[in-house]
C-alpha positions as CSV (number, residue, x, y, z in Angstrom):
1,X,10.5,-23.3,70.5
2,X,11.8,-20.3,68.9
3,X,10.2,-19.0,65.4
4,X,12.7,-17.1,63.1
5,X,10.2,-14.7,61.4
6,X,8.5,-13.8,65.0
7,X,11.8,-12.7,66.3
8,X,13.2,-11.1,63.7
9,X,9.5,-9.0,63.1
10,X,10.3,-8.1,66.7
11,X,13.6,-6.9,66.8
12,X,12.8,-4.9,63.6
13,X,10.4,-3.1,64.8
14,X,12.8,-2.2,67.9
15,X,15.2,-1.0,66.0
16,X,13.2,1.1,63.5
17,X,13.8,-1.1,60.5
18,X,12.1,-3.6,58.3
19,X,12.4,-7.6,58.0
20,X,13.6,-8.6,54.9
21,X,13.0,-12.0,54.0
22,X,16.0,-12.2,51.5
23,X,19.8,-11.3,52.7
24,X,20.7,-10.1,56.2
25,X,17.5,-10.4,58.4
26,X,17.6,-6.5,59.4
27,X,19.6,-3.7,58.3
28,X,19.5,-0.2,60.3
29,X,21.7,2.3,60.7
30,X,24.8,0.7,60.1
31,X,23.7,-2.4,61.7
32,X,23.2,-5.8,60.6
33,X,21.4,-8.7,62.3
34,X,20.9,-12.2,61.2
35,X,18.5,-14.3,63.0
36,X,19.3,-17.9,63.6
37,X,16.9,-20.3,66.2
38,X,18.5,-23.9,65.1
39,X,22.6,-25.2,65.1
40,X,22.1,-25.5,61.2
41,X,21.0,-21.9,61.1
42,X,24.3,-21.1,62.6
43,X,26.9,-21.8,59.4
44,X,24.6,-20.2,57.5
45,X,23.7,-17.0,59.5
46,X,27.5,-16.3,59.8
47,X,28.0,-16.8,56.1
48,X,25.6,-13.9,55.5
49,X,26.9,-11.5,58.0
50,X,30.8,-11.7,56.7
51,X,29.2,-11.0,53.2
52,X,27.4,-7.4,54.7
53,X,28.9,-4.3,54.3
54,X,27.6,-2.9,57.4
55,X,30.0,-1.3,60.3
56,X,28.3,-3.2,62.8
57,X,26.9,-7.3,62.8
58,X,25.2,-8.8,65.1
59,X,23.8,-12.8,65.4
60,X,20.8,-13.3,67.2
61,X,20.3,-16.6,69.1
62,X,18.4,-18.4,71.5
63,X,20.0,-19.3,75.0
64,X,20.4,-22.6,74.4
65,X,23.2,-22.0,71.2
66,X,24.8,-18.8,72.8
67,X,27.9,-20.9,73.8
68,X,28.2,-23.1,70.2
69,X,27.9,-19.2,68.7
70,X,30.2,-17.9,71.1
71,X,32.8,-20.1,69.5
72,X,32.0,-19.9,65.6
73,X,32.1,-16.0,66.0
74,X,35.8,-16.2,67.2
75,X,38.3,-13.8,65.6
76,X,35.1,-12.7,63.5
77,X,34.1,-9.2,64.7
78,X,30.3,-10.4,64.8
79,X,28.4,-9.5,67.8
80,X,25.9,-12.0,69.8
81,X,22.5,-10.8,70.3
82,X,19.3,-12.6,72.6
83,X,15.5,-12.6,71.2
84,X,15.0,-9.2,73.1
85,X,17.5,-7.4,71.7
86,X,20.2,-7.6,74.3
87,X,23.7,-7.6,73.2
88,X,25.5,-10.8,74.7
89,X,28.8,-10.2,73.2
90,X,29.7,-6.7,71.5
91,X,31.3,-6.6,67.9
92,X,34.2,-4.7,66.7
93,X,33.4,-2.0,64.2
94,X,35.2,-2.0,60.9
């Protein structure tokens, strides 16, 4: 099982930034990242990124929902990320 706070502490402190517990999960340089480990975390997770102002959004996932992701983030500009970090699909910059 995958725990939202664990993964988002991680990924934070890769990319040089803090967890915030309210809002978008991580913002750095530009960069926003939204952590979702569940499908109902999904709807939700996308509905914060569209409302960030960042240049560059990115959703993290589990393997298991990359697919299910794949298709919500269609047309959307928002990047898929893995629990390491990795970049699964790129976004488009605003």
């Amino acid at each position: 099982m995958y725990d939202h706070d664990l993964i988002a502490i991680k990924l934070a402190r890769k990319f040089k930034s803090a967890y915030r517990r309210k809002g978008v999960d991580i913002l750095s340089k530009g960069r926003a990242i939204e952590v979702a480990v569940s499908p109902s975390d999904l709807y939700q997770s996308i509905r914060q990124l569209k409302r960030s102002r960042a240049a560059k959004k990115y959703l993290v996932v589990p393997p298991h929902l990359v697919q299910k992701a794949r298709e919500l983030l269609k047309g959307t500009g928002i990047g898929i990320m893995n629990p390491r970090g990795q970049i699964r699909k790129k976004c488009r910059k605003k």
